[in-house]
Each structure stands twice: as structure tokens, then as C-alpha cells.
C-alpha beads as a LAMMPS data file, in Angstrom:
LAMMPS data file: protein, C-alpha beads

266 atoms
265 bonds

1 atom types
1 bond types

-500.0 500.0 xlo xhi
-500.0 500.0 ylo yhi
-500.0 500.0 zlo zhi

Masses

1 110.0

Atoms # bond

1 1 1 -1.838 -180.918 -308.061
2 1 1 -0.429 -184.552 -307.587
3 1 1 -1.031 -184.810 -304.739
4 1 1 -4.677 -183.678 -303.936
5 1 1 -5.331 -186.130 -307.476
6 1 1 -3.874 -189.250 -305.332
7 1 1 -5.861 -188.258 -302.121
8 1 1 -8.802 -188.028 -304.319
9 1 1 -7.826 -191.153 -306.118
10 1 1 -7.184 -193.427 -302.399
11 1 1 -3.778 -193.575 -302.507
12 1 1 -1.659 -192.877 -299.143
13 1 1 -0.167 -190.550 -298.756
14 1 1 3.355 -192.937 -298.629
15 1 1 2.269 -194.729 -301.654
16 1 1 1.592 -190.963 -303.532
17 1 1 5.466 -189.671 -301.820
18 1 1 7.026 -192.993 -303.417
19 1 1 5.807 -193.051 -306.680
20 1 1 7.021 -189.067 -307.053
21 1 1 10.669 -190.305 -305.990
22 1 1 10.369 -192.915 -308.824
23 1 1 9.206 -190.411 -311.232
24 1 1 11.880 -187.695 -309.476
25 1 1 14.442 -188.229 -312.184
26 1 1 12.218 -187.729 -314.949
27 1 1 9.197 -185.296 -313.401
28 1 1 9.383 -181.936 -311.479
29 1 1 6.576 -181.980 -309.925
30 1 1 6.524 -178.074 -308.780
31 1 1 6.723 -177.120 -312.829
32 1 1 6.112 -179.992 -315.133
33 1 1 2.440 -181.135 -314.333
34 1 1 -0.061 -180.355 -316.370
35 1 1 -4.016 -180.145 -316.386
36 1 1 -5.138 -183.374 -318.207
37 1 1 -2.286 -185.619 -316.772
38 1 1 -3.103 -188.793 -315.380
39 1 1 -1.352 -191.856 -313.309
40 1 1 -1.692 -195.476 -312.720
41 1 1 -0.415 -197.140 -309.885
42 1 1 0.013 -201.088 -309.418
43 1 1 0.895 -201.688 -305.582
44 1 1 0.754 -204.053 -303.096
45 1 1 -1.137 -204.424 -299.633
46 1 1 -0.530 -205.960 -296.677
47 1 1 -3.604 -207.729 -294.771
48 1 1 -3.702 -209.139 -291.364
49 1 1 -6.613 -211.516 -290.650
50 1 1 -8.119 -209.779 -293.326
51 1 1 -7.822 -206.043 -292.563
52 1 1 -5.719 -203.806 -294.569
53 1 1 -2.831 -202.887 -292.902
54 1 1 -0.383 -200.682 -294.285
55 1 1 0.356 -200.271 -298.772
56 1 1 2.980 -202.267 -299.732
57 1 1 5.573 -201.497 -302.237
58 1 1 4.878 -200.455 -305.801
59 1 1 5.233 -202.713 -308.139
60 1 1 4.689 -200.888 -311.366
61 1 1 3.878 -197.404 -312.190
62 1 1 3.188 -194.691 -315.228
63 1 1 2.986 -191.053 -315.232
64 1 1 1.435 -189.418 -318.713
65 1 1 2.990 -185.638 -318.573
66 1 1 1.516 -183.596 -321.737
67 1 1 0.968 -186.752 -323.615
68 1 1 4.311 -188.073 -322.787
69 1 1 4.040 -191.537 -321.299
70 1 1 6.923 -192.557 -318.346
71 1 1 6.330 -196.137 -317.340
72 1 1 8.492 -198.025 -314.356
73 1 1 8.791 -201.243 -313.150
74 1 1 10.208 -202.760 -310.043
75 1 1 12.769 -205.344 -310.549
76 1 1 15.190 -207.276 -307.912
77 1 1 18.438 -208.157 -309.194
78 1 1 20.211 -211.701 -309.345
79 1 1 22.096 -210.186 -305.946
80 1 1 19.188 -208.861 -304.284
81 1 1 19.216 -204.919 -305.555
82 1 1 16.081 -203.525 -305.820
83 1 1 15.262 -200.618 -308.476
84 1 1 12.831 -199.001 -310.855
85 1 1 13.239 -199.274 -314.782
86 1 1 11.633 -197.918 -317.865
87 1 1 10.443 -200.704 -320.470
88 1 1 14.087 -200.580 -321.999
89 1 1 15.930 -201.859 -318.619
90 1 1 16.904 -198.055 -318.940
91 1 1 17.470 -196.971 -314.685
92 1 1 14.346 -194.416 -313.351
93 1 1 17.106 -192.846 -311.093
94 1 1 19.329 -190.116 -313.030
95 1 1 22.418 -188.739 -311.263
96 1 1 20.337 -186.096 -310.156
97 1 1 16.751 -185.330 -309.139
98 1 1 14.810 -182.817 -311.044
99 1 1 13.543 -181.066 -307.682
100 1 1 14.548 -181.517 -303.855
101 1 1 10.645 -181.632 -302.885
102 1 1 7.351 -182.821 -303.739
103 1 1 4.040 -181.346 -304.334
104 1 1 4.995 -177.378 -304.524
105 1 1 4.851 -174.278 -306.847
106 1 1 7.843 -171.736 -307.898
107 1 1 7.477 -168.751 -306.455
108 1 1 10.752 -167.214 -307.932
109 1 1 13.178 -168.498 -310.574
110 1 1 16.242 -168.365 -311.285
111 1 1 17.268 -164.776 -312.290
112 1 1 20.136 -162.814 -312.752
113 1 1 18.683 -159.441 -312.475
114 1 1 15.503 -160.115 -309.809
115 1 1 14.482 -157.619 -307.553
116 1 1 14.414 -158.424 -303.880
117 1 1 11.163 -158.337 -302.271
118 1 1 12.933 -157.436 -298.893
119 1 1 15.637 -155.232 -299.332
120 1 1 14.475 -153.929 -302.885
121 1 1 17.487 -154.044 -304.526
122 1 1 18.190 -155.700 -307.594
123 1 1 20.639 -158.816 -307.122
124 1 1 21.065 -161.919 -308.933
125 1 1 18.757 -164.690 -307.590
126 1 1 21.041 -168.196 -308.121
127 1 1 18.334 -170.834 -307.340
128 1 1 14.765 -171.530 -307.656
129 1 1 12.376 -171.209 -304.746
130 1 1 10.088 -173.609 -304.016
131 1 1 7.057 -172.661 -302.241
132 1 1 5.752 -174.819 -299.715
133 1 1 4.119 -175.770 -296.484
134 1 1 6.581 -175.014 -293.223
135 1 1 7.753 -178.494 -292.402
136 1 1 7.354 -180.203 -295.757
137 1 1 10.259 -182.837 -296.291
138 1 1 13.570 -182.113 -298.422
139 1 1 15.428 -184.100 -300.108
140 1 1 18.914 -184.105 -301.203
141 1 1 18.491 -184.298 -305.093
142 1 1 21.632 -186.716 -305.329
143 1 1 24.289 -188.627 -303.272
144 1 1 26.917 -186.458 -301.806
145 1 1 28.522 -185.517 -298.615
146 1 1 27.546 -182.324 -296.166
147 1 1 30.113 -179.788 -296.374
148 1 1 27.880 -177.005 -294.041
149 1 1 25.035 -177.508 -291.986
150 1 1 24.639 -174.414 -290.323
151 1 1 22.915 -170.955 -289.620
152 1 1 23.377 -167.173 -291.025
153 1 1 21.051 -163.850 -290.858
154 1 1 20.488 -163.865 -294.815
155 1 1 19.798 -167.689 -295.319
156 1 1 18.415 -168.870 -292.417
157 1 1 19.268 -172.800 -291.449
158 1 1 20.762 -174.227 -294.166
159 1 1 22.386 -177.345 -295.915
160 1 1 25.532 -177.063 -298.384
161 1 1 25.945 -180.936 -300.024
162 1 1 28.893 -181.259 -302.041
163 1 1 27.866 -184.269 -304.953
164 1 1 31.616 -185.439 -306.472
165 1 1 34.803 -183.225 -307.279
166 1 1 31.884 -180.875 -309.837
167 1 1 28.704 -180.454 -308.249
168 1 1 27.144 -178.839 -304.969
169 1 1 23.788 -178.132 -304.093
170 1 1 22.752 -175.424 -301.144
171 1 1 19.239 -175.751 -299.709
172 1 1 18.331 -172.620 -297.581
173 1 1 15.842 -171.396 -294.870
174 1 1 14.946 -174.312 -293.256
175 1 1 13.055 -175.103 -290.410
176 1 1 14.712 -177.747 -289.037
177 1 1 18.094 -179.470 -290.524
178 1 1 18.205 -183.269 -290.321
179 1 1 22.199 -183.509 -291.155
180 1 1 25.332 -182.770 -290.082
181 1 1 28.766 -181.756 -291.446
182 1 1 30.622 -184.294 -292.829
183 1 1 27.842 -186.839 -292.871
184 1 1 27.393 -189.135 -296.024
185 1 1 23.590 -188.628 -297.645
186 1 1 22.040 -190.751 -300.563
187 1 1 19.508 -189.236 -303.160
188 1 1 16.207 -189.084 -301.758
189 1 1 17.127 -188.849 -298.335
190 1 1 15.306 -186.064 -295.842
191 1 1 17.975 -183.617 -295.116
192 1 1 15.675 -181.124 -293.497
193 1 1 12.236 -179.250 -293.338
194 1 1 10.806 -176.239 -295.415
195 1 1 10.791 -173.136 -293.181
196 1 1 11.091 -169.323 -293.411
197 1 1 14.407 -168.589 -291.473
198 1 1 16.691 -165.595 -291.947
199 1 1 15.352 -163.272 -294.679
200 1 1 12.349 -164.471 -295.696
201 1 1 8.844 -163.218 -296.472
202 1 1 6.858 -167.297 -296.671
203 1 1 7.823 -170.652 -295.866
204 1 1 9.781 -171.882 -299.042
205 1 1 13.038 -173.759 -299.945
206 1 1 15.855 -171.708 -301.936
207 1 1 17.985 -174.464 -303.678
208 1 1 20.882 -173.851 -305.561
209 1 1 22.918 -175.557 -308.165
210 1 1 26.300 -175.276 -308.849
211 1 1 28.921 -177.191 -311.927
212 1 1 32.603 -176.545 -311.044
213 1 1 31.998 -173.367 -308.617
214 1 1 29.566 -172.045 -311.059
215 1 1 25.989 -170.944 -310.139
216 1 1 23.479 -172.451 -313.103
217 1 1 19.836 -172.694 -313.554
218 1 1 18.620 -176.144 -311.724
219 1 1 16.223 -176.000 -314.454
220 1 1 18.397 -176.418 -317.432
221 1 1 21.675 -177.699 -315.695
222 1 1 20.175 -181.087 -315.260
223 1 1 19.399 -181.592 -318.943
224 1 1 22.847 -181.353 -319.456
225 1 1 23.867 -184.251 -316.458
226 1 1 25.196 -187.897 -316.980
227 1 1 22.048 -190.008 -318.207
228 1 1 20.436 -192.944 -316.507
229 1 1 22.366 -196.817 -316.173
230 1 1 20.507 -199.121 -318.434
231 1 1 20.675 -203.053 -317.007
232 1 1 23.779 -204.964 -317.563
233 1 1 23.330 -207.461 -320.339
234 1 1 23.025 -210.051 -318.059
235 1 1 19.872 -208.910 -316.222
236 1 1 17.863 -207.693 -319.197
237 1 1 16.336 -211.204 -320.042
238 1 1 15.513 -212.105 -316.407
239 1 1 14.128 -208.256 -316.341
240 1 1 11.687 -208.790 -319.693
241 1 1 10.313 -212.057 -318.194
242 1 1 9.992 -210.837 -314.894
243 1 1 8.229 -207.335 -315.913
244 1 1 6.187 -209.254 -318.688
245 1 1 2.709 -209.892 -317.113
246 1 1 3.650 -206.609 -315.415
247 1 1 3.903 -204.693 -318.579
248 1 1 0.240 -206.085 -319.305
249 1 1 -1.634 -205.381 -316.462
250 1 1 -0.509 -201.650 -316.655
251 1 1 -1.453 -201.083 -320.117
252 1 1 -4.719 -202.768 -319.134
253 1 1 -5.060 -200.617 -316.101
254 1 1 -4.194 -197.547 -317.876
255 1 1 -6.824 -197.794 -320.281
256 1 1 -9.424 -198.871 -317.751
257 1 1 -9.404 -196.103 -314.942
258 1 1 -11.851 -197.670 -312.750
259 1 1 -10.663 -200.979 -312.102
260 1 1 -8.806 -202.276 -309.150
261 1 1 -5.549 -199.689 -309.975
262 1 1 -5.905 -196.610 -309.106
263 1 1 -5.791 -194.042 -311.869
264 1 1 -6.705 -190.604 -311.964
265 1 1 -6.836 -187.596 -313.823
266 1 1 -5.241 -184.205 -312.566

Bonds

1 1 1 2
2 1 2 3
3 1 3 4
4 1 4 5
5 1 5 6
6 1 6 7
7 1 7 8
8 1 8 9
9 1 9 10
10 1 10 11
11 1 11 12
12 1 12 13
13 1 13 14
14 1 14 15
15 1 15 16
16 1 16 17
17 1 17 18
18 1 18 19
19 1 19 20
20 1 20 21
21 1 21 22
22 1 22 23
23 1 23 24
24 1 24 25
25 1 25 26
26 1 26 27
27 1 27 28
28 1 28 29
29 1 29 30
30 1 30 31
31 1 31 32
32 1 32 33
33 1 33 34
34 1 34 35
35 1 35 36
36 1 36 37
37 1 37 38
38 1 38 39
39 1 39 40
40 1 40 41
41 1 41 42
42 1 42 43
43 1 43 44
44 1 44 45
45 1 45 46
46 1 46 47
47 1 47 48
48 1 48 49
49 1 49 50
50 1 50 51
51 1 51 52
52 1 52 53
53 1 53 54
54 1 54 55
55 1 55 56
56 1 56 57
57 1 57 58
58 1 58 59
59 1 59 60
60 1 60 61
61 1 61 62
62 1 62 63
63 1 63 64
64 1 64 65
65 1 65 66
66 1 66 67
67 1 67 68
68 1 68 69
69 1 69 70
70 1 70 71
71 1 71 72
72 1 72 73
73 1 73 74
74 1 74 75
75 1 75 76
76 1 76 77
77 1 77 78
78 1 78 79
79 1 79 80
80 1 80 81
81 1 81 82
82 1 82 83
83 1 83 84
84 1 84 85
85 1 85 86
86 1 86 87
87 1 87 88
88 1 88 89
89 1 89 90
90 1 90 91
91 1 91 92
92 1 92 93
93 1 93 94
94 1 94 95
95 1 95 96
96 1 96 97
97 1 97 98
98 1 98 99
99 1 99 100
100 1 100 101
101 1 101 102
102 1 102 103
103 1 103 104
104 1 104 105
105 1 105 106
106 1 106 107
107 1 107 108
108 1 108 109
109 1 109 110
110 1 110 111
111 1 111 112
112 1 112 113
113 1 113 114
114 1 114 115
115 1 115 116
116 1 116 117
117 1 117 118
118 1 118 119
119 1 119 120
120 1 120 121
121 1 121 122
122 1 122 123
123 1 123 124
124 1 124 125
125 1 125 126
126 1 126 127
127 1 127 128
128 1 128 129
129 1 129 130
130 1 130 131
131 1 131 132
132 1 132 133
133 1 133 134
134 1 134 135
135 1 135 136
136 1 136 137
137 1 137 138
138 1 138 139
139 1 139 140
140 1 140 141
141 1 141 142
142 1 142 143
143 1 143 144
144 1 144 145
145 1 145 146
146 1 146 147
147 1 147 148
148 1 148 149
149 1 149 150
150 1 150 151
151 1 151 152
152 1 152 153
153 1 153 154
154 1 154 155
155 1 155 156
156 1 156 157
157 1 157 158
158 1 158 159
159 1 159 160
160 1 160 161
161 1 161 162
162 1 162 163
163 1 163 164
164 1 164 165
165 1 165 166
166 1 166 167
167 1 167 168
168 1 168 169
169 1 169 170
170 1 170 171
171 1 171 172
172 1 172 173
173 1 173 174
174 1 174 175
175 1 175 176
176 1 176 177
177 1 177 178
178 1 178 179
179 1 179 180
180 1 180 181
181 1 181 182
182 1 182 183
183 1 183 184
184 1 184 185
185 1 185 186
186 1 186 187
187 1 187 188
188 1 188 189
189 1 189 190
190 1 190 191
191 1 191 192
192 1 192 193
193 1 193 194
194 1 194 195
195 1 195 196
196 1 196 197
197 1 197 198
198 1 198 199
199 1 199 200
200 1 200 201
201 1 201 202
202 1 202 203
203 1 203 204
204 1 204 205
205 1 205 206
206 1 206 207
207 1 207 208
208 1 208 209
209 1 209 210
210 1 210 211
211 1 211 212
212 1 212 213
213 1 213 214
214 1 214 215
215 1 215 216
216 1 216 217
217 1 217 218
218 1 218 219
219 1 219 220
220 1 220 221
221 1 221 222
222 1 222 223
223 1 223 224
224 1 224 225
225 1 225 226
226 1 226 227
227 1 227 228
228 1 228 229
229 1 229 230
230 1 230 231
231 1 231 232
232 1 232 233
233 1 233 234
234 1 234 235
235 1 235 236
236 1 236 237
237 1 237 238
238 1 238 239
239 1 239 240
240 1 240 241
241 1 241 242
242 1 242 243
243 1 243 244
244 1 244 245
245 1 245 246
246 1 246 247
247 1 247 248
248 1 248 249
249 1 249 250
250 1 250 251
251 1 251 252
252 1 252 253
253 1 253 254
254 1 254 255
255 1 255 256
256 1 256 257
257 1 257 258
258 1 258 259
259 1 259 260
260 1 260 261
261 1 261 262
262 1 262 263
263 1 263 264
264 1 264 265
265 1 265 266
């Protein structure tokens, strides 16, 4: 998995978390990694009378999925926003994120005709569940407003977030929920903790997603979703010059695993 690669690799365990939210728009890291991927990592690190501190943020970053290369670079706009971009200025955060958590596996997809391991009966399961470690952070895969926070015997703790007039998302059988009703969220942001209320045979998230009051496959529904901002005009020459010697030193890292980047194989 990604994340036992990083540990082996040295990365932190923030530094490993932040470079899957930049890759989150592109990557699902419960389905899409493969054996034989690999990642480089440019980041910085803070030193206090010359001890390490604490990583710093990253600066630079490519994922190779299946041969498929997905570079991003950090670049500060001319008022101070910060973001990640692909070599083309083209934005690494999509509408929507491809999962709402990091480092799992799919224990059941989406299905219109599954069979229930607890009551046995065959129903139509309208999400993907992700399994996971009790207490593992989710995220709410875009920006949106809570429209339920609450409890029931079926789903356990749960969060409804409602993304826009067309989209909601429902994230079920938490441990612990980390919003409230009515409260504003931004992609990314923890909205509660993987747990095995109501009925529930492991610790796992159930996450749903739904276009215009319609239950669809999170798999395939985001395919389908508004693409990525590319840079204005404006910013794309201050973005090539400032992502220039950047560009380099990730190629060069990329192709030379053991120097100073880390880069690993998975």
C-alpha cells in the first residue's frame, strides 16, 4: 500500500497524508494503486539549531499509476493563493475527490442486486465501502454544506453533505462525527472517523453519491464531473518560471531513487 511504501521510504506520516490529498483528484488510493508504482516527493524541512523539526510543505510531487505519470507543483499566486498544478497550469483539485479516505481497500461495491451479509436479503447497495481502521480520518470529497449529522439503527452516526443545487454525498457508520448541521465544510476537511455503528459487521465507511436525487456509482459518476481550472492567462508565465528549476529537479529525482528525494517503489 501507499502508505506502508512512504513509512518504508521516511516520509511522515503528514508529509505521506498531504501528498494523497494532492493526488486525491486524480488517484483513489483504495482501488487505483498498483504493484510496480512508484513516487517522488520534493519537500521542505524545518531545522532549529540544527535539528529537524517538523516536514515542511511539499513543494513538488509525482505519482506513476500503471505507467501513467501525474506530476504537481506548488505555486503561490500574484494575491497570495496557494495551490497544486500539473505541468500545464492545469488545477490538481477537481470538483470532487475520487475517495473520502486514504490508505484503504473496498470491501463491497456498488451493487444493485448485493446480498446483505446481515440480514441476508438481497437489496441494492448505493455506495462503496471502504474498509478501514476504526478511527481513520474522513474527508468530505468536495465543498458543500451539512444537511444531517445525526444517528439511526441501520446507519449508525452519519454525515449527509449537500455539494450545490445537484450533488450530495452521505458518509455512514462513523465513530465519531466532527460536524454539525448546517455547518459550511471545504474539500479535504475531516468530517468524522471510520467506525462500525448501527448495522455493521467491521469498521468501514459506506459513502454514497448522489446527481439530482439519483443514487450513482462514486466510481464512474466522477468521470463524468466538471474538470479541473487551468491558471488564468495571467499567472501561467510567472507559473513556468517559477516551477522551472522545479520541473528539473523532479525529473532528476525521479530517475535517481536514492538521492536526497525520497522515492519508492510500491
Amino acid at each position: 500500500s501507499l502508505s506502508r511504501a512512504a513509512e518504508k521510504a521516511g516520509l511522515s506520516a503528514a508529509t505521506t497524508m498531504n501528498m494523497a490529498n494532492i493526488f486525491g483528484g486524480v488517484m483513489d488510493f483504495a482501488l487505483d494503486v498498483r504493484s510496480g508504482d512508484r513516487f517522488t516527493v520534493i519537500y521542505e524541512e524545518h531545522y532549529l539549531q540544527g535539528k529537524k523539526i517538523k516536514d515542511g510543505v511539499i513543494v513538488a510531487a509525482q505519482y506513476v499509476n500503471n505507467g501513467t505519470s501525474f506530476n504537481a507543483f506548488r505555486y503561490e499566486h500574484s494575491n497570495g493563493e496557494v495551490g497544486y498544478y500539473n505541468e500545464e497550469g492545469v488545477s490538481m483539485r477537481k470538483a470532487f475527490l475520487r475517495a473520502p479516505l486514504d490508505f484503504t481497500r473496498v470491501s463491497s461495491s456498488f451493487n444493485m442486486k448485493r446480498l446483505h451479509p446481515i440480514t441476508k436479503k438481497v437489496k441494492p447497495h448505493r455506495g462503496i465501502d471502504y474498509a478501514a481502521r476504526r478511527g481513520t480520518p474522513v474527508y468530505t470529497v468536495g465543498d458543500g454544506r451539512v444537511v444531517k449529522s445525526g444517528y439511526s439503527k441501520a446507519n449508525g452516526k452519519y454525515v449527509v453533505i449537500k455539494h450545490g443545487e445537484s450533488y450530495t454525498t452521505k458518509y455512514l457508520h462513523l465513530d465519531r462525527r466532527s460536524v454539525k448541521r448546517g455547518q459550511r465544510v471545504k474539500q479535504g476537511q475531516v468530517i468524522g472517523n471510520v467506525g462500525c455503528t448501527g448495522l455493521c459487521t467491521g469498521p468501514h465507511l459506506h459513502y454514497e453519491f448522489l446527481a439530482h436525487g439519483v443514487h450513482r456509482n462514486p466510481r464512474t459518476i466522477i468521470k463524468k464531473l466538471p474538470k479541473a481550472k487551468k491558471l488564468a492567462k495571467s499567472e501561467r508565465h510567472a507559473f513556468a518560471n517559477a516551477t522551472d528549476r522545479t520541473r528539473e529537479i523532479l525529473q532528476h529525482f525521479s530517475q535517481q531513487f536514492e538521492l536526497a528525494s525520497l522515492s519508492t517503489d510500491i
